[in-house]
N, C-alpha and C positions, 0 to 999 in steps of 0.2 A: 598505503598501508593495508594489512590484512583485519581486517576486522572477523571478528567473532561471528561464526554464523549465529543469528537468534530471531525470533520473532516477539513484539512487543505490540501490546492493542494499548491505545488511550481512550480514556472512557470519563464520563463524566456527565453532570444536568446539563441541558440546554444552556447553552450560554457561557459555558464555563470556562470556555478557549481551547477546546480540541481540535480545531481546522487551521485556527491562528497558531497555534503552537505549531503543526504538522507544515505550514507553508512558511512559516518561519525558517523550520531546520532543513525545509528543502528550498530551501534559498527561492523562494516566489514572490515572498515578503520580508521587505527589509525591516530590520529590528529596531527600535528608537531607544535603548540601550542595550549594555551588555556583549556576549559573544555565543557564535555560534561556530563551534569545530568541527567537520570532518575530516576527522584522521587531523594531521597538523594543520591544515587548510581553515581560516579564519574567514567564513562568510562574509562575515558585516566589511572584512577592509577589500573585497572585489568590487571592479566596477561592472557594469550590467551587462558587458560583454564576458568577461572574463566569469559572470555567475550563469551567463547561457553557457560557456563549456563547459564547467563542472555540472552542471543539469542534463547535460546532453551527453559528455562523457563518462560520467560514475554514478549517476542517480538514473532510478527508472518509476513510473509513476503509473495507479491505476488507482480509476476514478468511480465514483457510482453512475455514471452518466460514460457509456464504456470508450463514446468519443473515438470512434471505428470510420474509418472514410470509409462512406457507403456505395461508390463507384468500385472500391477496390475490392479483388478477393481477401481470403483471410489470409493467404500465405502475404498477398501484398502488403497486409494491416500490419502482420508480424514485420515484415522486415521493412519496413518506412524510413524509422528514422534512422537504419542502416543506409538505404539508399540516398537520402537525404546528407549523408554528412560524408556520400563518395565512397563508404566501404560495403565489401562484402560480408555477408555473413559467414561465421564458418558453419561448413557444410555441417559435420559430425556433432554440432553444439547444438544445429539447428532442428536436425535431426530426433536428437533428444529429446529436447522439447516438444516438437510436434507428437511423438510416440507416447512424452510423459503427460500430456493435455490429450488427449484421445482422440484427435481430428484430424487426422494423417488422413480419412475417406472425406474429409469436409472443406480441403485447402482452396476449393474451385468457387467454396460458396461466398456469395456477397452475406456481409451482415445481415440483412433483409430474409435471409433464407436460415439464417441458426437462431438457437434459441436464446433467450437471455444469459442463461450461465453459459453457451458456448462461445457469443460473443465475447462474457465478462476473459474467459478462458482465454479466446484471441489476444485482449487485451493483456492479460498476465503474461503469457509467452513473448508478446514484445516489449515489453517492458524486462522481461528475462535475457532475450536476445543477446541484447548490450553488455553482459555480464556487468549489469549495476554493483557498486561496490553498496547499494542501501534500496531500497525499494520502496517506497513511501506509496499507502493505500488509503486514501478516503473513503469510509464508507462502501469500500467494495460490492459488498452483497445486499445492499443499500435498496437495492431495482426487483431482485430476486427472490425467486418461491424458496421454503425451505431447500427441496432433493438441489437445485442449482446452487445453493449457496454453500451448500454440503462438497459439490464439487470444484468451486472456487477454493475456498478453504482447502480442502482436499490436496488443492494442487500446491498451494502457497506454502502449506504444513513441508508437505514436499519438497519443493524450494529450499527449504532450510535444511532439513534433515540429509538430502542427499545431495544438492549442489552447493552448499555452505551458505546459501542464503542470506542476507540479513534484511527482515522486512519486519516496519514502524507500520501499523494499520489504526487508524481511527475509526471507534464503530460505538453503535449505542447496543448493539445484541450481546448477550451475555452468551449464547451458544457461539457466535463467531471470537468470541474474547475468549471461549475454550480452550480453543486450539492452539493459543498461544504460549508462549514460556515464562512472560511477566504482562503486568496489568500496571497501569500507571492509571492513578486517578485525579481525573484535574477539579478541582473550587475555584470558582474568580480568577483562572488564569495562575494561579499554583499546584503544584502535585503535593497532593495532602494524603496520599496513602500508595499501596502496592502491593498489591500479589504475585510471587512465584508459584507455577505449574498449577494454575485458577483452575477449578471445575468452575461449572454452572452455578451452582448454588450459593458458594461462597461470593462469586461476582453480585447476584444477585442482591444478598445481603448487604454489599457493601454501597452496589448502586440505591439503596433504599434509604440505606445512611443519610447519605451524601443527598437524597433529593428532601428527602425529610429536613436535612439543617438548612437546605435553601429556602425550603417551603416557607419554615421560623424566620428566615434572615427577612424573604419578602414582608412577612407579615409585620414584624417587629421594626 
């Protein structure tokens, strides 16, 4: 099915389930109730082969830890797990990517040789490659200086706006939870709030909330 391009950050106190939730909906971790949809596809009833194709074929994933084979060049990083499952990249999609990440003069270098935001970069492009029907980001810019995280972001915002995108990102930064279209706030493992089209300061606020009643919950 076609999904909605959008970008959605989950945000929340230590502890509150924003990495279990994130590995949940991308099928990493099984659920001990309930259901999890994409598009008509019913997570919880695949068996652990049939949830490696839907992970490999519609899902793409980028991690804080950018998880780059460090033998490979960057163009090899990008297209892995293309070669891995037998297919070609298309040329013209590949193209774009490379042009829309700015490392079209960088494709020779090993990881070892780019910077944090250009590996994180590498890593977005292959996880784009695939044309994932969802993108799922942990803590992306997790590793990252401000101007780096600025151009991860940068790219992902992109992602969505110009190739229909749709990327779920986990992050504790209220400047990276900017960039996004909606804010999902999690407590104890439920989403107890939300913001459309978040600035800064409004996230802030409400991360303040939410760390303040945990702070009382501990206490109490």
């Amino acid at each position: 099915c076609a999904l909605p391009s959008s970008f959605t950050a989950i945000m929340g106190p230590s502890g509150s389930g924003k990495s279990t939730l994130l590995h949940v909906l991308a099928g990493l971790d099984t659920v001990t109730s309930g259901q999890v949809f994409i598009c008509d596809v019913d997570l919880s009833t695949l068996s652990e082969k049939q949830l490696t194709l839907v992970r490999r074929e519609r899902l793409g994933f980028v991690f804080q830890a950018f998880n780059l084979v460090p033998t490979l060049d960057a163009l090899e990083n990008m297209t892995l797990p293309l070669d891995l499952a037998g297919t070609k990249p298309d040329r013209e999609w590949l193209d774009t990517i490379v042009r829309t990440v700015g490392l079209a003069d960088r494709l020779q270098n090993r990881p070892n040789q780019l910077s944090g935001g250009q590996q994180q970069r590498v890593a977005v492009a292959r996880a784009l490659l695939a044309r994932p029907e969802i993108i799922f980001a942990d803590e992306p810019t997790g590793n990252l200086d401000s101007t780096s995280s600025a151009e991860v972001l940068g790219f992902l915002r992109r992602s969505v706006d110009e190739f229909g995108q749709t990327v779920v990102m986990v992050t504790h930064d209220p400047v990276a939870a900017s960039y996004t279209d909606r804010v999902l706030f999690l407590a104890d493992g439920k989403i107890v709030d939300e913001l459309r089209s978040p600035d800064r300061d409004q996230i802030l606020e409400k991360m303040a909330r939410l760390q303040d009643a945990a702070a009382q919950k501990a206490a109490g």
